[in-house]
N, C-alpha and C positions, 0 to 999 in steps of 0.2 A: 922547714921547707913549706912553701905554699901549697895548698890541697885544694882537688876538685870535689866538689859532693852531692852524689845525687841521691835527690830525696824519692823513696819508692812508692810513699804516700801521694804524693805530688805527681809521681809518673802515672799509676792507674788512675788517680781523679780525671787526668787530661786524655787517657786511653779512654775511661768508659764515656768520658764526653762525646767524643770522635764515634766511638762505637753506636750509640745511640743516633748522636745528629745521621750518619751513615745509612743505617738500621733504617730510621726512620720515612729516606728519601731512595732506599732498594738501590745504595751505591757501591760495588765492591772499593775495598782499599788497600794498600800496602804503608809498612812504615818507611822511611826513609831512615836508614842511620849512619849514614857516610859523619854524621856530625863525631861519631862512637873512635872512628878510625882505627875500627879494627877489634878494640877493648870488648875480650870477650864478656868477662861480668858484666858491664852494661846490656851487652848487645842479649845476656841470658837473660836479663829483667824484662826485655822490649816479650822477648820469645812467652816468657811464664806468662806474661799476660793475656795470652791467646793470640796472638798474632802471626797468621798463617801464611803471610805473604812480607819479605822483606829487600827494600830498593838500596842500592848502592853504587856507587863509581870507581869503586876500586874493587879488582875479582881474588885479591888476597882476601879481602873484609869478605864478599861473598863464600869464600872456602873455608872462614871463621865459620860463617853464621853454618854450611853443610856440617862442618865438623861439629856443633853444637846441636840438631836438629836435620836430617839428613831429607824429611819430609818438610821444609819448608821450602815454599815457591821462591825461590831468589831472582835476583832483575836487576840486570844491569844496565843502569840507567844515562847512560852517554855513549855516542858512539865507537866503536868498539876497534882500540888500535891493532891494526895488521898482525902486529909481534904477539899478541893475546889472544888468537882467536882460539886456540887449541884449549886453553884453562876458559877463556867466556863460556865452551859448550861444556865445556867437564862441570863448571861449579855453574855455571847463571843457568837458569832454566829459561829466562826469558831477555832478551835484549835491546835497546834502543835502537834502531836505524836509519842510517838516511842516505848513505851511499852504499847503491849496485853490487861494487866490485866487492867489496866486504862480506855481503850478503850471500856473495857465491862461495866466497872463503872461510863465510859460516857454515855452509850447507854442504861444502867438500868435508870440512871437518869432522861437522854432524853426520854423514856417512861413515868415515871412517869410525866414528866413536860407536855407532849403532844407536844413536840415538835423533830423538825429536828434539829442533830447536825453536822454541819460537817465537816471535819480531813481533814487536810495534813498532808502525813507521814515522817518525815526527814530521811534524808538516811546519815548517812556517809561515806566522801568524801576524808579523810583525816586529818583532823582537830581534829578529836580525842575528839568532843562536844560531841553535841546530835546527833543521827543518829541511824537508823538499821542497821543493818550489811548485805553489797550487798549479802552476800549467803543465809541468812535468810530469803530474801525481797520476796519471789513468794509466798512460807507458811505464810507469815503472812498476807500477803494480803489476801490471801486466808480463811481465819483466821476472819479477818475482816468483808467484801462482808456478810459473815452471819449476821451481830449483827444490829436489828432491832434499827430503827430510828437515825443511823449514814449512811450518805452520804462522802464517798472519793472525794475531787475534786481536790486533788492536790500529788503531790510530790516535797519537797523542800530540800535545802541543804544550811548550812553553813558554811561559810569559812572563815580566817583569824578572828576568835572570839575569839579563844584560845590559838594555838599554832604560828598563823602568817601563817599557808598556804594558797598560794593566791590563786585565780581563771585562771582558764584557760581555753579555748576552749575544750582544751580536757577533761575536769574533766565535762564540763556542756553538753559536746556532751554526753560521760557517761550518765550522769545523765538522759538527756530525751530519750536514749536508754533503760532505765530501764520504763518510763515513756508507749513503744512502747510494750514492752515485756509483760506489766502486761495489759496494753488493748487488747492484741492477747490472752492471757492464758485464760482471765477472760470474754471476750466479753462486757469489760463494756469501756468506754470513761472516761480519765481524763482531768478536765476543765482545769488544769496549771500544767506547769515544774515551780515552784517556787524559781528558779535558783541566782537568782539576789536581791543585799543587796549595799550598797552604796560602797563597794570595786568592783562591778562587774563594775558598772558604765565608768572606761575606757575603756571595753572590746566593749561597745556599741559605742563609741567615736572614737575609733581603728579600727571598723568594725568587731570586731573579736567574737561577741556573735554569739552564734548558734542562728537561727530563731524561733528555737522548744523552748527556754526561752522564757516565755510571762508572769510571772508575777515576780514585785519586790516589794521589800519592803523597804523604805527609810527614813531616818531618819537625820544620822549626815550628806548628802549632802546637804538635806535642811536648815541647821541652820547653816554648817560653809561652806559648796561650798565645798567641800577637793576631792580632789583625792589622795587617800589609799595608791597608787603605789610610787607618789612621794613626796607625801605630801605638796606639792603646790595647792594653788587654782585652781579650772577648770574653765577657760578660761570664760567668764560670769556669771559667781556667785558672790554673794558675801559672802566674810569670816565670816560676823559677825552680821547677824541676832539677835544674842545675845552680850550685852556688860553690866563688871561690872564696877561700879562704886564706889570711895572705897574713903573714906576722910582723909585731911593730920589732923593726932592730936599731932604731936610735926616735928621740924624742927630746924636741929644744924647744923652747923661747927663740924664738928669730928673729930680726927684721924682714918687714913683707916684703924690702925692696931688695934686690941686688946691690952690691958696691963694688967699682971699679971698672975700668974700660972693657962696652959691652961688644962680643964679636958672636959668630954663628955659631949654636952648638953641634952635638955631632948629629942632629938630624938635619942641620942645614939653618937651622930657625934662629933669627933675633929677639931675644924677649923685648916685650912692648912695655917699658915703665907706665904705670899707673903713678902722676905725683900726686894725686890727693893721698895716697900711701907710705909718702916718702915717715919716716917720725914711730911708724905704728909695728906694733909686736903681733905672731902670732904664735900656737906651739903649731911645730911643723915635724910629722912625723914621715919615717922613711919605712917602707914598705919592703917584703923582700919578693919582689917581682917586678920585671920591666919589658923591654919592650922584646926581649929575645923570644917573652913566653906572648905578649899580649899587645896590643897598640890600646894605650887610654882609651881613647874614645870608646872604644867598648865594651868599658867597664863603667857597671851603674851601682852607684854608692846607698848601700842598705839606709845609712844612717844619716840626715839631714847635718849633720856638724862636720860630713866629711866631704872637703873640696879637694878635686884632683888639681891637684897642680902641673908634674909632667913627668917622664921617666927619663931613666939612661938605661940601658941594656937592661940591666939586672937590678934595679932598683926604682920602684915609685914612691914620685915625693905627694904627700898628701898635706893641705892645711886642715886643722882641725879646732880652728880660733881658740877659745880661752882655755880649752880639754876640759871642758865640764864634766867628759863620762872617767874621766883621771885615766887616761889610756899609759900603758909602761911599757917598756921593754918585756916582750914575750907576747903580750897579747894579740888577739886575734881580731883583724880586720874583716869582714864579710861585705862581699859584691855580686847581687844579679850579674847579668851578662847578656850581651848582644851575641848573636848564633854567631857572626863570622867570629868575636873574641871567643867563645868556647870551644871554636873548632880549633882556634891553635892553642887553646888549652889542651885539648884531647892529644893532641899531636906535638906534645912535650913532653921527652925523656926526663924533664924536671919538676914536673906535675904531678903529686901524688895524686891518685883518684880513687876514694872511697865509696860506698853504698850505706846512705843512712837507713 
């Protein structure tokens, strides 16, 4: 069976990176582990690290991360459906929001439970997610400030989630101008500009963040090191915190080409012949993972002699031109990963997942 593994050496290198860059600019942070889905071993290596604050979109993962650590700050970080709101106040201590009526049906709840809840408001930035609309942002606050046993401590924004609009100085100076405008109307202090997500991350590196962001939220910096901008690793990170592991279960000599009348496979797709091909051998190995756990594209190949070819459900076909490393049946494939392919790694009953 194919296995996931994550390296623990490779997880604190990229925590005390984050921890220092952080440190250094007087930013609070949270981790983001919705990537974990739920897997508490993982989710207790983010915890052993020190990590006092943890973000998610599911409030099952959030009543993991209590039942593992009852003192950490959990955050639920989308807005928060109707049928949920009774477990969002029981496990999230703190929640994403952007519609009113919700926010009352936090605050009924949060009564009844005898407890504090409390909201950052997303605002949209351009992105076209989640967000309040900037003209609507003073009445709704206002709106708010009423509704007993809800605390405001933030304003946040996100960017490149949806459409790809990226961050900029100027959209985050925005942002904590809004942050200045509703502490002067209302006479009240907010604890953060919630500004910052692991695309913001070069703006800090560039010097280009405003000072007024002081809090982020991070997730796929920690487990692949990326920078958003150019898609290259950031400069003392490392890529690959997490790595799959996938076994060879057949191994031929092939022709490169296909033979016989070609029609769509079951993803819809016609293979495009290459004839400068037609004549030529490759060994072609079959991998035991496909598209049920993964979509190719999101897997990035450890080893220069291995070319993805394509999958069917449960099997990827790989060329491996002349097999100079003499790959056999049984052996072991290894492949970095793209965060959306290890999120449905994590979120496969077929996925074995280790801790190296």
């Amino acid at each position: 069976m194919a296995y996931l593994k994550l390296y623990r050496d490779k997880l604190k290198h990229n925590y005390d990176y984050l921890e220092k860059l952080f440190e250094e600019h007087e930013i609070e942070w949270g981790v983001v582990t919705k990537l974990f889905c739920g897997n508490k071993d993982y989710i207790r290596e983010v915890i052993n690290l020190g990590a006092h604050e943890i973000h998610d979109s599911r409030v099952s993962n959030l009543e993991a991360v209590k039942s593992i650590d009852p003192k950490i700050q959990t955050v639920y970080i989308k807005p928060p459906p109707n049928n949920y709101i009774k477990e969002i106040v029981q496990f999230a201590d703190v929640s994403f929001n952007t519609e009113l009526e919700t926010i009352r049906l936090l605050s009924k709840e949060a009564v009844k439970q005898k407890r504090k809840h409390m909201i950052i408001i997303m605002i949209e930035m351009g992105d076209l997610r989640e967000g309040v609309m900037r003209d609507d942002l003073i009445d709704f606050y206002g709106e708010i400030f009423r509704l007993p046993n809800i605390e405001v401590i933030g304003l946040g924004t996100n960017l490149n989630c949806l459409h790809g609009v990226m961050p900029s100085s100027d959209k985050l100076i925005q942002l904590a101008l809004y942050k200045q405008i509703i502490e002067l109307k209302f006479s009240r202090t907010i604890r953060w500009v919630s500004g910052g997500t692991t695309v913001v991350l070069p703006l800090i590196l560039r010097g280009d963040l405003p000072e007024s962001v002081n809090h982020f939220r991070v997730g796929e910096a920690l487990y692949f090191g990326i920078d958003l901008f150019t898609g290259e690793t950031i400069e003392g990170m490392e890529p690959s915190v997490l790595e799959l592991y996938t076994q060879v279960i057949e191994i031929h000599e092939k022709p490169m080409v296909p033979s016989g009348e070609l029609a769509s496979n079951p993803q819809g797709e016609t293979a495009e012949i290459d004839e400068g091909l037609y004549g030529k051998t490759a060994f072609r190995a079959i991998l035991d993972i496909g598209y049920l756990d993964i979509q190719p594209e999101f897997l990035i190949p450890k080893s220069k002699d291995i070319e993805i070819v394509d999958a069917s459900s449960d099997m990827l076909v790989v060329n491996v031109g002349q097999n100079e490393r003499d790959l056999k049946v049984g052996d072991m494939v290894s492949f970095q990963l793209k965060y959306v392919g290890a999120l449905g790694l994590m979120n496969s009953d077929y996925i074995d997942k280790y801790i190296e």
